[in-house]
N, C-alpha and C positions, 0 to 999 in steps of 0.2 A: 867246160865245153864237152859236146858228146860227139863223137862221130856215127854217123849214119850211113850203113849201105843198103844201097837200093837196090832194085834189080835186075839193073843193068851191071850191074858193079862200080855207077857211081857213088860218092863220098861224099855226105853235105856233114857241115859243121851246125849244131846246134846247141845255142846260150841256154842252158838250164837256170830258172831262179836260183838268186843265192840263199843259200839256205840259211834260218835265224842262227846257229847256232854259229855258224861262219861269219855274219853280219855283228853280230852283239862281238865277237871275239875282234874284229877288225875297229868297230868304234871304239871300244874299251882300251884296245893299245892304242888308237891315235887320242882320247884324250888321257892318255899315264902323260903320253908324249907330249901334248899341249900347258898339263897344266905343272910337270915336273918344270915346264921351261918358263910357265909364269914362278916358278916358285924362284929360279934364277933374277928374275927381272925383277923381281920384288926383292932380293936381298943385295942386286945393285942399288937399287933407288934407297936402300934401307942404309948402305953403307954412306952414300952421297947425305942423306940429311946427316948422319954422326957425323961425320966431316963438318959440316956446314952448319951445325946445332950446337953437335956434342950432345945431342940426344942419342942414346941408344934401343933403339923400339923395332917391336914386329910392325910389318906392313902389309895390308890388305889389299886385293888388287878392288879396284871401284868401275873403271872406264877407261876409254883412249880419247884424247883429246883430239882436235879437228887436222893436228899434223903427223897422228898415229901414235904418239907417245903416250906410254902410263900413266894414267892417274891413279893415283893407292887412296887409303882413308887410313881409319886408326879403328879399335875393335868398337866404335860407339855408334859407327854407322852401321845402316840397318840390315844392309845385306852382309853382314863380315860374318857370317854362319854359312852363306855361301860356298864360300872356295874349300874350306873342310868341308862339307858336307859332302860337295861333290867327290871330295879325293876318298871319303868311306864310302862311296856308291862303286868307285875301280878298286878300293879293298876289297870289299864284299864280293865283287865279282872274281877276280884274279888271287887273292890270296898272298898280294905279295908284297914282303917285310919291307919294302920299300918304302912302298905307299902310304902301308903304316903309318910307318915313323913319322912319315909328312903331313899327314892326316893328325895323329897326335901334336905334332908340332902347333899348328893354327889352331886346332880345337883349345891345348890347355890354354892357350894365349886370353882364351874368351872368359872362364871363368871366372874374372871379377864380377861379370856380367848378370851374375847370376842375381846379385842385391841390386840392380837396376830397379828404381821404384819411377823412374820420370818420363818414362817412356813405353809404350805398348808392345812394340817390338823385338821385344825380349823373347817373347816365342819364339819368330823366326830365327832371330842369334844363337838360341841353345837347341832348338831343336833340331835342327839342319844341322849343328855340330856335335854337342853332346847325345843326342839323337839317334842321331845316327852311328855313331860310336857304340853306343850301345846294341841299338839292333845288329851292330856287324861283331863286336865282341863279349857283351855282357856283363863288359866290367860296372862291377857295383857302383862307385864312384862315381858314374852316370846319374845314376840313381839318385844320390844326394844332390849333385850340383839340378837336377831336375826337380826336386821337392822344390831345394830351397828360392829356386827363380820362380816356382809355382805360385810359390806365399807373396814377392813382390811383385808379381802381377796381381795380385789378388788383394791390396792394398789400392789400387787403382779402381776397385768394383764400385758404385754408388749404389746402396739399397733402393734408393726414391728412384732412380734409373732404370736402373735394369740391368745396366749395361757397367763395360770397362771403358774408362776412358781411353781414349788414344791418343790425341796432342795436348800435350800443356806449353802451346804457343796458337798465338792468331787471336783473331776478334771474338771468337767462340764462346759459350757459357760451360759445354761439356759436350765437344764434339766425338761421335764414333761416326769411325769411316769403314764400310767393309771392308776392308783388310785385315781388317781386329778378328771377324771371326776363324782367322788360320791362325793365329793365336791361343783359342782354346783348346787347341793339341796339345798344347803347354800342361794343361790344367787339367785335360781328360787320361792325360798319361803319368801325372803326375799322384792321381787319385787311381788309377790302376796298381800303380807301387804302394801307395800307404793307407788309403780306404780312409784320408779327409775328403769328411764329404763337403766340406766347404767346398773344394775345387772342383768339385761336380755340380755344387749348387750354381755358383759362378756362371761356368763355363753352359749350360740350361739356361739360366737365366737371360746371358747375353742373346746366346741363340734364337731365343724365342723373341724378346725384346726386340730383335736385330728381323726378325722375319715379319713381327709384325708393322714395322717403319721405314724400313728400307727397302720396300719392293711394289713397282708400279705393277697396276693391272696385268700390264702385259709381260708380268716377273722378269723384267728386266731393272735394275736397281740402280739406286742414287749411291754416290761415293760418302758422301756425310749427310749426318741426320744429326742436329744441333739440339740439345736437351736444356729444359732450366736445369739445374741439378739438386734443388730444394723441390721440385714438386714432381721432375718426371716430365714434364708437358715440352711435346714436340714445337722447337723455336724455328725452325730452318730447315730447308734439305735443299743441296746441293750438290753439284759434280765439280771440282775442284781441279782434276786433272784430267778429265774426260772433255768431248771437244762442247757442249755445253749442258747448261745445268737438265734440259729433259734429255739425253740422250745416254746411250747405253754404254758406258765405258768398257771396253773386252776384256782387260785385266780386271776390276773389281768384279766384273763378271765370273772371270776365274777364281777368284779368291773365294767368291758365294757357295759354286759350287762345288771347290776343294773344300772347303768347311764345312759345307752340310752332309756332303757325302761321309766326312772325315768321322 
């Protein structure tokens, strides 16, 4: 607030914008705050299944369910790059050993993840974690666990396609769904560290593949595009999670233009 005098020697108070660098420091300590306290909520729910298992495991946070409570997952669901991901974005900003630790905590958790050959998804899980780890520290080790998830995504590639597959579940012959192209960050970074150009061919390939079938007239795009996967030849397109098959889903929307931009 400013104060103003006028010329009478009245006093008006005046709200000045707040300024970004005020704004980014005030968000960035309410979510340290937000998500230090899911990390609490998540090693309650983590003690309650040991109790109740005798399983001993990290917990992911997933959702709240219709009564407010937690729902968690295990590192195999697709958003569990997530919640790390986000704790190295308030690293990155703030600098503080706290966060870190937390940060590393969920990231190493992901690393088996890296030999995931059954699922497409493996981009988002390492690149949001280890990913990000790395652009905020440079630790090497990034590095490898990024190659080596590069190569089992890259085991999913069909030549005759074009493309990577994305579900190996459903009525499908070889479906990809946009979503898949935010996935070739996987592959574009992972071919920045080692100059295979395999992961460059790949991640081109799908690209192009994916821009020439998945997108109507009015560039606005289908969630899947069903493939024989012996010949290539387009079997299906559909919207799948969008509200029907000709209409524009806004998230796959999103995913089109993080990828292509990317």
């Amino acid at each position: 607030s400013v104060i103003i005098s006028g010329a009478s020697g009245s006093q008006a108070v005046t709200e000045l914008p707040e300024t970004m660098e005020h704004l980014s420091a005030r968000v960035f300590e309410r979510a340290w705050h937000q998500l230090s306290l899911l990390d609490r909520n998540l090693g309650a729910a983590a003690e309650t299944l040991s109790r109740d298992s005798g399983r001993d495991t990290l917990l992911f946070p997933r959702t709240l369910d219709k009564d407010g409570n937690l729902v968690t997952s295990n590192i195999r669901w697709w958003c569990s790059g997530f919640y790390p991901g986000s704790l190295w974005y308030v690293y990155d900003y703030t600098g503080d050993p706290a966060v870190k630790a937390l940060a590393e905590k969920y990231t190493s958790a992901l690393e088996p993840l890296k030999f995931r050959k059954d699922d497409h998804d493996i981009g988002f899980q390492i690149m949001c974690s280890f990913g990000n780890e790395y652009a905020a520290t440079g630790d090497p080790h990034c590095r490898e666990v990024i190659d080596t998830a590069a190569a089992s995504l890259c085991t999913r590639f069909n030549p005759a396609v074009g493309c990577t597959r994305s579900w190996s579940f459903g009525k499908w012959k070889f479906p990809v769904i946009i979503d898949n192209i935010m996935n070739m960050e996987l592959l574009l970074k992972a071919y920045t560290f080692s100059g295979n150009e395999l992961y460059r061919q790949v991640a081109v390939s799908h690209a192009l593949t994916t821009m020439k079938n998945h997108f109507r007239p009015d560039h606005s795009c289908w969630h899947l595009v069903d493939y024989d996967p012996l010949t290539g030849e387009v079997l299906g397109k559909q919207t799948v999670q969008g509200f029907s098959d000709s209409s524009a889903w806004s998230r796959g929307q999103a995913w089109a233009l993080y990828g292509y931009t990317m």
